[in-house]
Phi, psi and omega in degrees: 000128168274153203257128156270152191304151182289325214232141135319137176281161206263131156277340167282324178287346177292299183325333172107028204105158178330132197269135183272161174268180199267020166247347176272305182294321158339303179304294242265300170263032178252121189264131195312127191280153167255162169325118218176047178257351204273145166309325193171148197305130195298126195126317234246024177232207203276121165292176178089323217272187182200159203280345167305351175242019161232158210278348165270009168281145179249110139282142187246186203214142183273203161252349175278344185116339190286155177252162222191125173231156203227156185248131188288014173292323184240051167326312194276351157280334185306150169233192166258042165249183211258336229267357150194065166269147160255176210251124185274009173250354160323123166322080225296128165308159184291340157261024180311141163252140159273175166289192212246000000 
């Protein structure tokens, strides 16, 4: 004869807590894109300038309205994600433009 468990098992307390959905466990090991849009690495132009003071920076406008700015050098590159956006306080690349 065999003993059976007194209680049913708790499958959360087995698991060790509450179970995430597969959009959730994403979130938890997904690291946030940083800005990563520059012609070439930011630092490498004329000091004091900055890329809000050169003549290739863009914003561009979303369909929610938001503006997002970008270096039109690598116009051919953009996608509509953060992965190439630039930061307009960021230190200027060696293709720095003055503006027009």
């Amino acid at each position: 004869m065999t003993a059976r468990p007194a209680a049913p098992l708790d499958l959360v307390e087995l698991a060790g807590g509450p179970m995430l959905t597969p959009a959730q466990r994403r979130k938890l090991h997904r690291k946030a894109t940083k800005p990563n849009g520059y012609a070439k690495p930011p630092g490498s132009g004329p000091a004091g300038e900055t890329c809000k003071s050169c003549d290739h920076i863009r914003r561009t406008q979303s369909d929610g309205g938001n503006q997002f700015r970008k270096c039109g050098l690598l116009e051919a590159h953009w996608t509509r994600g953060p992965g190439t956006d630039i930061l307009a306080g960021a230190a200027a690349c060696s293709l720095w433009k003055p503006k027009r």
